[in-house]
C-alpha positions as CSV (number, residue, x, y, z in Angstrom):
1,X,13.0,44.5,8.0
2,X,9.3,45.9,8.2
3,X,8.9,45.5,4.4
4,X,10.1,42.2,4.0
5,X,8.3,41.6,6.9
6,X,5.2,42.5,5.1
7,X,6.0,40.9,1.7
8,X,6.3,37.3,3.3
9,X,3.2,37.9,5.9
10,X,0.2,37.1,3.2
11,X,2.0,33.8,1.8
12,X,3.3,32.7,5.0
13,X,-0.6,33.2,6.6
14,X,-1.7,31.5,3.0
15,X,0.9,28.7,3.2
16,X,-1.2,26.4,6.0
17,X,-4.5,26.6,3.9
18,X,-2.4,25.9,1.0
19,X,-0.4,22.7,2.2
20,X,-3.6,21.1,3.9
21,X,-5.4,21.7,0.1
22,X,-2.3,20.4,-1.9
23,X,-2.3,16.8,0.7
24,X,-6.2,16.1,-0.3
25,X,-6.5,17.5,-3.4
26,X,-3.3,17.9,-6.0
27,X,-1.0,14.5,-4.5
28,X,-3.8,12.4,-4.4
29,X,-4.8,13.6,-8.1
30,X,-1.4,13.1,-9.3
31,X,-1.2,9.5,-7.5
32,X,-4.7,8.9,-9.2
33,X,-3.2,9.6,-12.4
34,X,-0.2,7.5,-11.8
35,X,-2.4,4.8,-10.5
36,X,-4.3,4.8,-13.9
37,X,-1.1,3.9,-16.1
38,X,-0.3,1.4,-13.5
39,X,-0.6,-2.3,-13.1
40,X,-1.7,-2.4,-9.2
41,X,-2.3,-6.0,-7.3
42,X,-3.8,-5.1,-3.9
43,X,-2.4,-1.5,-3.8
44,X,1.4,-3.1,-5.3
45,X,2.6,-1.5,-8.0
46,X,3.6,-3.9,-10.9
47,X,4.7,-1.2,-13.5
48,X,3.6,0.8,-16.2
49,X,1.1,-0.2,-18.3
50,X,0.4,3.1,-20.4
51,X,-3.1,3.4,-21.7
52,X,-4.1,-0.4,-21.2
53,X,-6.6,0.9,-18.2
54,X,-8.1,3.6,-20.1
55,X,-9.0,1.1,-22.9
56,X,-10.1,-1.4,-20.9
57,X,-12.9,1.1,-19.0
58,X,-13.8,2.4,-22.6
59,X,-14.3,-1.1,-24.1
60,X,-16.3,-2.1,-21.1
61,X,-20.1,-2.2,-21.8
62,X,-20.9,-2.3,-17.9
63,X,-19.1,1.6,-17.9
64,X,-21.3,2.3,-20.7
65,X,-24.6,0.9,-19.6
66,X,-23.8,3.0,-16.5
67,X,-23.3,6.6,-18.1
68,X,-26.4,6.1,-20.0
69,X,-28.0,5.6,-16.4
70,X,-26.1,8.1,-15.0
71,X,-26.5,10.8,-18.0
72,X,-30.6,10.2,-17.6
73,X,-30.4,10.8,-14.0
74,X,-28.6,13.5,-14.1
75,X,-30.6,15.1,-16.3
76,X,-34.0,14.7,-15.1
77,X,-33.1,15.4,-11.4
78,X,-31.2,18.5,-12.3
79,X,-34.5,19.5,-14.9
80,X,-37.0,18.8,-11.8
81,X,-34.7,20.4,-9.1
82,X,-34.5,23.5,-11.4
83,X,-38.1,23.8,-12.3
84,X,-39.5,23.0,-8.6
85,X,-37.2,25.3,-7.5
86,X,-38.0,28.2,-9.7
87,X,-41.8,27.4,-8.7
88,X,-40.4,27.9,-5.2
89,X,-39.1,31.1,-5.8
90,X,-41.4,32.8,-7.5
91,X,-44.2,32.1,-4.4
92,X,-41.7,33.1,-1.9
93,X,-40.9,36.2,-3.8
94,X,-44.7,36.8,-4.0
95,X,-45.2,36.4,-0.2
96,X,-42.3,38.1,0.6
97,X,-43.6,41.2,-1.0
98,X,-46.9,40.6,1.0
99,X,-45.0,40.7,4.4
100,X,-45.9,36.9,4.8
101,X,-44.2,35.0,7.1
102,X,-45.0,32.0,5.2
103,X,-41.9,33.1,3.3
104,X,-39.8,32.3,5.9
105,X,-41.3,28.6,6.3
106,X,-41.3,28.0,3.2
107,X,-37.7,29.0,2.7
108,X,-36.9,26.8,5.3
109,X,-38.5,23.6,4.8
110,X,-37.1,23.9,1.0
111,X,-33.3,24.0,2.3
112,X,-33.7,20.9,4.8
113,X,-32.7,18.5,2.3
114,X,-30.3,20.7,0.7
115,X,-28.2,21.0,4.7
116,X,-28.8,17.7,5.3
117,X,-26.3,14.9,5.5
118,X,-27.1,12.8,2.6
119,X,-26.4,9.7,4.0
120,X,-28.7,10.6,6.5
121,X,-31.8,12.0,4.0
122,X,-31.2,8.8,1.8
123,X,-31.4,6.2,5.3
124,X,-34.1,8.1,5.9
125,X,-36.2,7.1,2.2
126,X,-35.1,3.8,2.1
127,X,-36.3,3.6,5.7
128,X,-40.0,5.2,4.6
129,X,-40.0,3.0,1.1
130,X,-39.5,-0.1,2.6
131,X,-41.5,-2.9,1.2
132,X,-42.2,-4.5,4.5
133,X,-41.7,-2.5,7.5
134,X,-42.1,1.1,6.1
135,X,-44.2,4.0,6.2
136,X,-45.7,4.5,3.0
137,X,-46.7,1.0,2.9
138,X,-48.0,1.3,6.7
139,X,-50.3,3.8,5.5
140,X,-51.1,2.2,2.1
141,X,-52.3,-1.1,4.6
142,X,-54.4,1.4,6.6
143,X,-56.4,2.0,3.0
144,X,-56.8,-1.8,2.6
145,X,-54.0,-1.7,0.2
146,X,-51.5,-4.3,-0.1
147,X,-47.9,-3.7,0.0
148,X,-45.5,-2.3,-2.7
149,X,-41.7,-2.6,-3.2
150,X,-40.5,0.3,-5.1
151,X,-36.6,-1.0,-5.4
152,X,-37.4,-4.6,-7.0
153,X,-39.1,-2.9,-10.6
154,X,-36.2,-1.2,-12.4
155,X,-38.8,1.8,-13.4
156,X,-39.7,2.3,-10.1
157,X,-36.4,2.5,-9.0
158,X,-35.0,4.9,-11.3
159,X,-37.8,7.1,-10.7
160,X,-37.2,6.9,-6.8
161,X,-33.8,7.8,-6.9
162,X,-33.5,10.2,-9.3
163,X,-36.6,11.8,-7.2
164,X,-35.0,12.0,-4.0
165,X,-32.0,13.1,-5.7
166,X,-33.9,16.3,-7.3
167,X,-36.0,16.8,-3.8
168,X,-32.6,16.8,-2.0
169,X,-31.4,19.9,-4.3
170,X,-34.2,21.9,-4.7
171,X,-33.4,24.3,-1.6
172,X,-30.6,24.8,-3.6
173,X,-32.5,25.7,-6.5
174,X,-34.8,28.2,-4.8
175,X,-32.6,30.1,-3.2
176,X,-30.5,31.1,-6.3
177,X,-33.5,31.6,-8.5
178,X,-34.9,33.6,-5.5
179,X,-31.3,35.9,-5.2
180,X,-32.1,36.8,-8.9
181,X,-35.5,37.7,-8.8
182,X,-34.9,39.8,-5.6
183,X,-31.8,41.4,-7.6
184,X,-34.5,42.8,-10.7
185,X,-35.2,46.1,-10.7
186,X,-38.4,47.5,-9.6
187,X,-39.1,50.0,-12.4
188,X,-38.7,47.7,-15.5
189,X,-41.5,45.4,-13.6
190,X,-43.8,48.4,-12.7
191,X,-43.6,49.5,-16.5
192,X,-45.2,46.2,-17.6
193,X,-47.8,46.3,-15.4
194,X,-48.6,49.7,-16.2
195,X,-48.5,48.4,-19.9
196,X,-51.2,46.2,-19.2
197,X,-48.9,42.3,-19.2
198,X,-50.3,39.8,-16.9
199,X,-48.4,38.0,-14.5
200,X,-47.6,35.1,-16.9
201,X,-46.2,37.3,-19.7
202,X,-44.3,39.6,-17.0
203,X,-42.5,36.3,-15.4
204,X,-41.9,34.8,-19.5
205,X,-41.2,38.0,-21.4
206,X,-38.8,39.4,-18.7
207,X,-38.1,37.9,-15.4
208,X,-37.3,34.8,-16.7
209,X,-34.8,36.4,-19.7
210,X,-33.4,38.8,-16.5
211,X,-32.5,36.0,-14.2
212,X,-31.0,33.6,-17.0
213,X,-27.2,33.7,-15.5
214,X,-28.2,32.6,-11.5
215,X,-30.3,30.0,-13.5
216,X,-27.6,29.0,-15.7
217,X,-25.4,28.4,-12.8
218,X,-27.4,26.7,-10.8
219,X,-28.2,24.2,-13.8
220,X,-24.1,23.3,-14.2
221,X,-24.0,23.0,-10.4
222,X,-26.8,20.7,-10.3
223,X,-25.6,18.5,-13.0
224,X,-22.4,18.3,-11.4
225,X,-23.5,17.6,-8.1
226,X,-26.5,14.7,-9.5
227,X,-23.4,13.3,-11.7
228,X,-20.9,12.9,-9.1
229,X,-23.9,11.5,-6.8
230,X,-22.6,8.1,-5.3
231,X,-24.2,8.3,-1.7
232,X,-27.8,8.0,-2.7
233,X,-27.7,5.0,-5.2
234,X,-25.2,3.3,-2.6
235,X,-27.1,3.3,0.2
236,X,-31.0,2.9,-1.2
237,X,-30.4,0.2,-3.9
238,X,-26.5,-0.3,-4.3
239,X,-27.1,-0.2,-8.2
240,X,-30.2,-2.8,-8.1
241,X,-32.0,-4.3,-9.2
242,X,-29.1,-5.8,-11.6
243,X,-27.8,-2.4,-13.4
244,X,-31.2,-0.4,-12.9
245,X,-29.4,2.5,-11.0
246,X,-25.8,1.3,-11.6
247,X,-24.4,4.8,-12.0
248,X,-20.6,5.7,-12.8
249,X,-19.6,6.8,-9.4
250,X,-20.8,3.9,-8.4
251,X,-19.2,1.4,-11.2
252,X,-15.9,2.8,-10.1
253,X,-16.4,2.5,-6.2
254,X,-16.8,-0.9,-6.6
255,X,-14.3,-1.2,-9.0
256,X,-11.8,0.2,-6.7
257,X,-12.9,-0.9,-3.1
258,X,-15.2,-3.9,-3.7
259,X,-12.9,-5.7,-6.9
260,X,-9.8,-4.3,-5.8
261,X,-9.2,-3.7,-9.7
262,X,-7.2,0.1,-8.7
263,X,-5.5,0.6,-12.0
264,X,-9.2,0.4,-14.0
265,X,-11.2,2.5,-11.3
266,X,-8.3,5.4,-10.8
267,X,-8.5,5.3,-14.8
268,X,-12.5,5.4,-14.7
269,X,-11.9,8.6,-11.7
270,X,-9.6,10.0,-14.5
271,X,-12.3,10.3,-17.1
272,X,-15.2,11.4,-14.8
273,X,-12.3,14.0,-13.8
274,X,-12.2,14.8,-17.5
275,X,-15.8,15.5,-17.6
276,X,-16.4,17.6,-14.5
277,X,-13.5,19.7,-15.9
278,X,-15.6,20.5,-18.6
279,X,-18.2,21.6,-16.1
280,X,-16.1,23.6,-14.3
281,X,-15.1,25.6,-17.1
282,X,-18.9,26.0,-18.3
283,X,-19.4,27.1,-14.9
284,X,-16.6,29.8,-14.9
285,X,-18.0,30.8,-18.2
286,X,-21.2,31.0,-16.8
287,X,-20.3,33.5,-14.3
288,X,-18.1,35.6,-16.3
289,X,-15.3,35.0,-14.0
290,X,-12.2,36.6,-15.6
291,X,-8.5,36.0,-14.2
């Protein structure tokens, strides 16, 4: 009795976790994907429809207009996050060595955005870059300036999103460059030195080769995070001005919830399921995660 006691007690203390990820993650997958070969009027089924979604999302140039935008923005905020990040690291690794307890602050003040709420941080901009009643044009009148309104010029609004996007994840960035560079060993460091390599050859020649995988990693994570980014766009410039920062999360939110087209946006959630797949498993390569 004691040892079948024992060989049910792991999956029975596993089985609540389990069933409460299965509900929000695998059924509503599985209905996604039954929703995407489905002819849906206002959440009623009308029958099968096979691939007639899928080609319909992949023959619409709106979708494609929007994964150029969203490929763009991905990349440049995860590029930015990663090299601010890295700059980050490298000073608090510095002071930290000193004894500073600037360290500390700085560490700090670099994971605000990443802890907080996003729909709070991106209130928060739209709030400060407001063309009438914000900050930054408050302070741009006390200059004798006139006013500015970064989310009517399409540049201007590309470059402000995909900036707060990248500011929001550089904490990230920091502290995973900064848990490689703590991780190197002394001796291979105090070798160059004593060969004479200046600080820029040290960090180019050998820390930056030595901390490649937490680097790596926090590139894929990044890109994942910036692709799947709806909140930000949604709530500073809902896509504007016309298709500026129309990304794909957001194409198939309001395909879904704002058209009520289901079948078209589960197929859309298919494909961008497709892709981040593919960064999952360049992730688990990345890590050397073996089953």
């Amino acid at each position: 009795m004691t040892l079948m006691k024992r060989k049910f007690e792991g999956p029975l203390l596993v089985a609540p976790a389990a069933l409460i990820i299965i509900m929000i993650m695998v059924v509503p997958l599985f209905y996604t994907l039954h929703s995407s070969v489905s002819s849906i009027d206002y959440l009623q089924f009308k029958g099968f429809v096979g691939l007639d979604n899928y080609r319909r999302v992949l023959t619409d140039p709106v979708v494609w207009s929007s994964f150029r935008v969203t490929l763009i923005m991905t990349a440049a905020a995860a590029f930015l996050s990663l090299v601010t990040g890295t700059v980050l690291a490298v000073w608090v690794d510095k002071l930290d060595k000193r004894k500073s307890r600037l360290a500390y602050v700085v560490e700090i003040v670099g994971l605000i955005p990443w802890v907080t709420s996003m729909v709070v941080a991106a209130l928060l901009w739209k709030w400060v870059l407001d063309g009438d009643m914000g900050l930054y044009n408050y302070f741009r009148n006390c200059i004798g300036l006139d006013n500015t309104y970064v989310f009517l010029g399409k540049q201007s609004a590309i470059l402000t999103t995909l900036l707060i996007i990248a500011w929001r994840t550089v904490g990230y960035s920091m502290v995973m460059i900064l848990a490689g560079l703590k991780g190197l060993p002394d001796d291979v460091i105090e070798a160059a030195q004593a060969d004479g390599a200046g600080a820029g050859c040290i960090f180019f020649r050998i820390k930056l080769p030595m901390i490649k995988t937490p680097a790596l990693i926090s590139s894929v994570v990044l890109i994942m995070s910036n692709f799947n980014n709806l909140t930000i766009p949604l709530v500073m410039t809902g896509g504007g001005p016309g298709t500026a920062t129309n990304v794909i999360s957001l194409v198939m939110y309001k395909t879904g919830f704002l058209y009520f087209q289901f079948g078209p946006a589960s197929a859309l959630s298919m494909l961008m399921f497709a892709v981040n797949f593919a960064f999952v498993a360049l992730y688990v390569k990345a890590v050397g995660y073996k089953l």
